[in-house]
Legacy VTK file of the C-alpha trace (Angstrom):
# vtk DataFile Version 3.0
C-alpha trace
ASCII
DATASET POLYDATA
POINTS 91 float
70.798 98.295 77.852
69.627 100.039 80.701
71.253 99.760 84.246
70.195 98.886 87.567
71.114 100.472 90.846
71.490 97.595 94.166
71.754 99.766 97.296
73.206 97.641 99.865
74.017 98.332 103.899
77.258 96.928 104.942
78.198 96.744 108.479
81.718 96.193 109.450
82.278 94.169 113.096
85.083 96.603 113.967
85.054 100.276 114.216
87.574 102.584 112.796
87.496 105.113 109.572
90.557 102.870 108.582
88.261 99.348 108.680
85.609 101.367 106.223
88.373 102.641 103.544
89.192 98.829 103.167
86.023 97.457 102.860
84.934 100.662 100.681
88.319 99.313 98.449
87.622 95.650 98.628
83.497 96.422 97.616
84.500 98.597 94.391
87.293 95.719 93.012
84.474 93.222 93.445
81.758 95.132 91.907
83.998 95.852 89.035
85.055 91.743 88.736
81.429 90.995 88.291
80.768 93.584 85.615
79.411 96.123 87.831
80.613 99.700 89.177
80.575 101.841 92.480
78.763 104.700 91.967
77.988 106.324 94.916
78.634 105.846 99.257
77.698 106.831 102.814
79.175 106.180 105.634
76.791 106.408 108.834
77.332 106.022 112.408
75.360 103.463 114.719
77.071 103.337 117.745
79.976 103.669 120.019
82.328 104.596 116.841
81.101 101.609 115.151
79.516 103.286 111.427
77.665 101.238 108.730
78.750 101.671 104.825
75.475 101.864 102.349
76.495 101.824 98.859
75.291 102.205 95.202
76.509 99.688 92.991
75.573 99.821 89.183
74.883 96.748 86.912
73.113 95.969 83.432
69.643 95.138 84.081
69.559 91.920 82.187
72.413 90.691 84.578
70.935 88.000 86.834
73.578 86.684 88.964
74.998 89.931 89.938
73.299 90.809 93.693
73.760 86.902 94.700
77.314 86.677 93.638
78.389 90.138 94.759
76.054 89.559 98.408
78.766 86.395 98.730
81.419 87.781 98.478
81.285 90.787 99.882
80.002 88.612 102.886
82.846 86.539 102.890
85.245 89.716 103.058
87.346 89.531 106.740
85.645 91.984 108.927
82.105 92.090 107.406
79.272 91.871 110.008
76.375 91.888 107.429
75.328 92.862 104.140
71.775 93.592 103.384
70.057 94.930 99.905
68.048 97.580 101.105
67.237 98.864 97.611
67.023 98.748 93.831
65.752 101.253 91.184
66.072 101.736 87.717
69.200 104.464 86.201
LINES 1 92
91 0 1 2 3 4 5 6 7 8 9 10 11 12 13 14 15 16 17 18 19 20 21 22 23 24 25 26 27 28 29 30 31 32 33 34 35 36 37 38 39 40 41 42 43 44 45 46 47 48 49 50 51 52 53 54 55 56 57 58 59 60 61 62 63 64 65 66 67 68 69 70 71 72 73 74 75 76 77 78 79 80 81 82 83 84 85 86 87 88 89 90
């Protein structure tokens, strides 16, 4: 089966390199729960020492409930200001 790439924008409310590493943890034990796997990030500043993490998540492509379950809880994560799907292509 052939697998999907979700490119999602995650922006912490706190800044700090230390507040990333955690979230970067806590995104890659999810994705892997639901099936899926961290393939790629960037970290990328916005302002004030506050940074945004954008990563690349890979799932089947016949697997539906992936972005809505993994947008929920990755939403619901302490210390999560957003997440937003800014992306999806075929790998």
């Amino acid at each position: 089966m052939a697998k999907m790439g979700l490119i999602y924008k995650i922006n912490p409310e706190e800044p700090g390199q230390e507040v990333l590493n955690r979230i970067l943890d806590e995104v890659k034990t999810i994705a892997s729960e639901l099936g899926g796997e961290l393939k790629d990030y960037k970290i990328e500043p916005l302002a004030f020492g506050l940074y945004s993490l954008t990563v690349l998540v890979s799932v089947d492509e016949g697997d539906e409930t992936f972005p809505d379950e993994f947008e929920s809880r990755v939403s619901n994560l302490e210390g999560i200001s957003s997440i937003e799907n800014v992306g999806m292509t075929r790998l």
